[in-house]
C-alpha positions as CSV (number, residue, x, y, z in Angstrom):
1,X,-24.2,18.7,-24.8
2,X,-25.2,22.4,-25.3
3,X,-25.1,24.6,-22.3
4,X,-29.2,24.7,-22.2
5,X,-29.1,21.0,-21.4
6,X,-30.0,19.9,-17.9
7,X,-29.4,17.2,-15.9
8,X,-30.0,15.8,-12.4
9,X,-28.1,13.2,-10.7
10,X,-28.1,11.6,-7.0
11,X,-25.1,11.8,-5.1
12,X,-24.7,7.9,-3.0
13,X,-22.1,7.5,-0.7
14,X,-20.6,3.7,-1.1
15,X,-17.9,2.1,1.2
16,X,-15.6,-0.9,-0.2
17,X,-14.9,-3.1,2.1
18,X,-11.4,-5.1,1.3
19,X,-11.2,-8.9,2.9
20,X,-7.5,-10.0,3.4
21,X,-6.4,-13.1,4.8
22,X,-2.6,-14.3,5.7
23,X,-1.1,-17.6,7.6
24,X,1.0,-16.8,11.1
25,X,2.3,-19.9,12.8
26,X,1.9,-19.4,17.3
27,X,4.7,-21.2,18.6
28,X,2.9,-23.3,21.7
29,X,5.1,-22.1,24.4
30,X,4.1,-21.2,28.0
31,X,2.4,-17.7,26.8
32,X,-0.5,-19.6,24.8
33,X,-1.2,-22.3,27.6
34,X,-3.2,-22.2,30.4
35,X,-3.1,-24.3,34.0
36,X,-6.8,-26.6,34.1
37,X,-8.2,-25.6,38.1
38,X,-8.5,-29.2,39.2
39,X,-4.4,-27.9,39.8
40,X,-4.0,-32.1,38.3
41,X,-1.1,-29.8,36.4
42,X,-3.0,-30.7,33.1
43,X,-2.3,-28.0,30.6
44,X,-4.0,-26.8,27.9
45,X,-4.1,-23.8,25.1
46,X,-5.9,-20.9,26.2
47,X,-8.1,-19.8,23.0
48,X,-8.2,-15.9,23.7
49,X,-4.0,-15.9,24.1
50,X,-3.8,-17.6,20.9
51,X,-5.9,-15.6,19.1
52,X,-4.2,-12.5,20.6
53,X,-0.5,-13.4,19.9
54,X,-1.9,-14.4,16.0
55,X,-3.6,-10.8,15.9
56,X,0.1,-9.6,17.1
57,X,1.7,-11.6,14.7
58,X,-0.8,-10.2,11.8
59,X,0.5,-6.9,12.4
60,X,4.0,-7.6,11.6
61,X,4.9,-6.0,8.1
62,X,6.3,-9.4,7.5
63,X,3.0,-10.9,7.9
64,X,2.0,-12.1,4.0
65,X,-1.7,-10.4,3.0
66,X,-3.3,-11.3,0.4
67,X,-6.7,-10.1,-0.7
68,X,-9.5,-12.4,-0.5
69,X,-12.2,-10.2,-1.4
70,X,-13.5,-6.9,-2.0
71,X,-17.3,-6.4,-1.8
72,X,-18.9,-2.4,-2.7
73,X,-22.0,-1.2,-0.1
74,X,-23.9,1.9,0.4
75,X,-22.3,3.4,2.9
76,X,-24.4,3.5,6.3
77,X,-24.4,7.1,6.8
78,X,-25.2,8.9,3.8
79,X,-24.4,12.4,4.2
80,X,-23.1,15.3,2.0
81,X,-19.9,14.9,0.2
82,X,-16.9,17.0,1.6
83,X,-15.9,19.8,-0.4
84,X,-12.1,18.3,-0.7
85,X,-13.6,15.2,-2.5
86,X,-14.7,14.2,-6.1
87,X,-17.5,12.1,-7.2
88,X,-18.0,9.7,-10.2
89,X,-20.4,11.5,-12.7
90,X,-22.5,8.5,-14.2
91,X,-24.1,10.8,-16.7
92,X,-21.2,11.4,-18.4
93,X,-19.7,7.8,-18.5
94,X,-22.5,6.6,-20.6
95,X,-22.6,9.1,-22.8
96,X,-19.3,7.6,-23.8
97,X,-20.4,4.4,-24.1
């Protein structure tokens, strides 16, 4: 390309958004069950503990994550890119082409 050549390009912020999924096994112990108010002494699992103690147990850098999917976006906020960052020049990737 000689140095009189011009060309314009649109800067576009994207975000990639990574899906992971991984097993975790709650043991049912008293900390995942919940008293029913009739006090009949029926017991049953209380959703938002077990939920909790699996989001506890995702955390543990044992826990096995595997990605499930990754999907590209626009970003939301589009907005001037930082001076610390670099962006993908299109132009120049299909000129090699």
């Amino acid at each position: 390309m000689s140095s009189n050549e011009k060309t314009f390009s649109i800067a576009f912020r994207l975000r990639r958004i990574v899906y992971e999924d991984a097993y975790v096994s709650i043991p049912v112990t008293e900390a995942v069950m919940k008293s029913e108010p009739e006090a009949d002494g029926t017991r049953r699992l209380d959703t938002d503990k077990l939920i909790a103690e699996a989001i506890a147990l995702g955390k543990n850098e044992a826990a096995e994550w595997c990605v499930e999917e990754t999907q590209t976006t626009p970003h939301p906020v589009q907005q001037p890119k930082p001076e610390v960052r670099n962006a993908l020049d299109g132009f120049y990737l299909t000129r090699a082409r």
